[in-house]
N, C-alpha and C positions, 0 to 999 in steps of 0.2 A: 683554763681557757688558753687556746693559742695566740700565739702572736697575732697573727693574720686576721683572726677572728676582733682581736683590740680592735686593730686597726683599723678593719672597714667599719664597723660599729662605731669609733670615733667620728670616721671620716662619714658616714651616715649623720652622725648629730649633729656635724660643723656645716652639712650640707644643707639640712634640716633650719640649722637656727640661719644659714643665708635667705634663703626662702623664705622664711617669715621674715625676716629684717625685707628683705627688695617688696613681699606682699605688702606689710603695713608704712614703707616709704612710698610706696606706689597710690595705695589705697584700693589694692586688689587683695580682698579678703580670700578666695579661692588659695592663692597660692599661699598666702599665710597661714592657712588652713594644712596646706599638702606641707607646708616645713613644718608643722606642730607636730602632724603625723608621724612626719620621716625622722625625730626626737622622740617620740612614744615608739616607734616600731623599734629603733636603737637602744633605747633604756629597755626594752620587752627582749629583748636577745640578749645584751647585756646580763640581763638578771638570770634567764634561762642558762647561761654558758657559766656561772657561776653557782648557780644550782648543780650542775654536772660536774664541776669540780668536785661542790664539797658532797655530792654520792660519792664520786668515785674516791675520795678519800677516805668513805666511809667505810666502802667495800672492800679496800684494802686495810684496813685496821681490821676487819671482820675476819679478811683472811690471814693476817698474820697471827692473829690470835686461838687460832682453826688449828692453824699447824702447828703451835705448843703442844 
C-alpha cells in the first residue's frame, strides 16, 4: 500500500469518527450515521490495499521461483 493511499484512508477514518462524535453531541443521527460510514468505507479500502499487497507479494515469489 502506498503512502498516499495510508494517508487518505487515515484521514477518511479521523474524518469519519468527527462526524459521528459532532452527530451524537448534536443529537443528529443522520450525520452520525454518514461518519460511521466514512470509517466502514476506510477500513473496506484499507483491507482492499492490503489484500493487493500480499497478491502481489505472492506473485512475485511465484515468479522468482519460475525463473530457477
Amino acid at each position: 500500500m502506498g503512502l498516499s493511499d495510508k494517508i487518505g484512508n487515515k484521514a477518511e477514518e479521523l474524518g469519519g469518527k468527527a462526524k459521528e462524535a459532532a452527530g451524537e453531541a448534536t443529537g443528529d443521527e443522520q450525520l452520525a450515521g454518514e461518519g460511521r460510514a466514512d470509517q466502514a468505507k476506510a477500513a473496506l479500502k484499507d483491507g482492499v490495499e492490503k489484500v493487493k499487497d500480499v497478491v502481489g507479494d505472492v506473485v512475485d515469489n511465484v515468479a522468482k521461483h519460475l525463473k530457477k
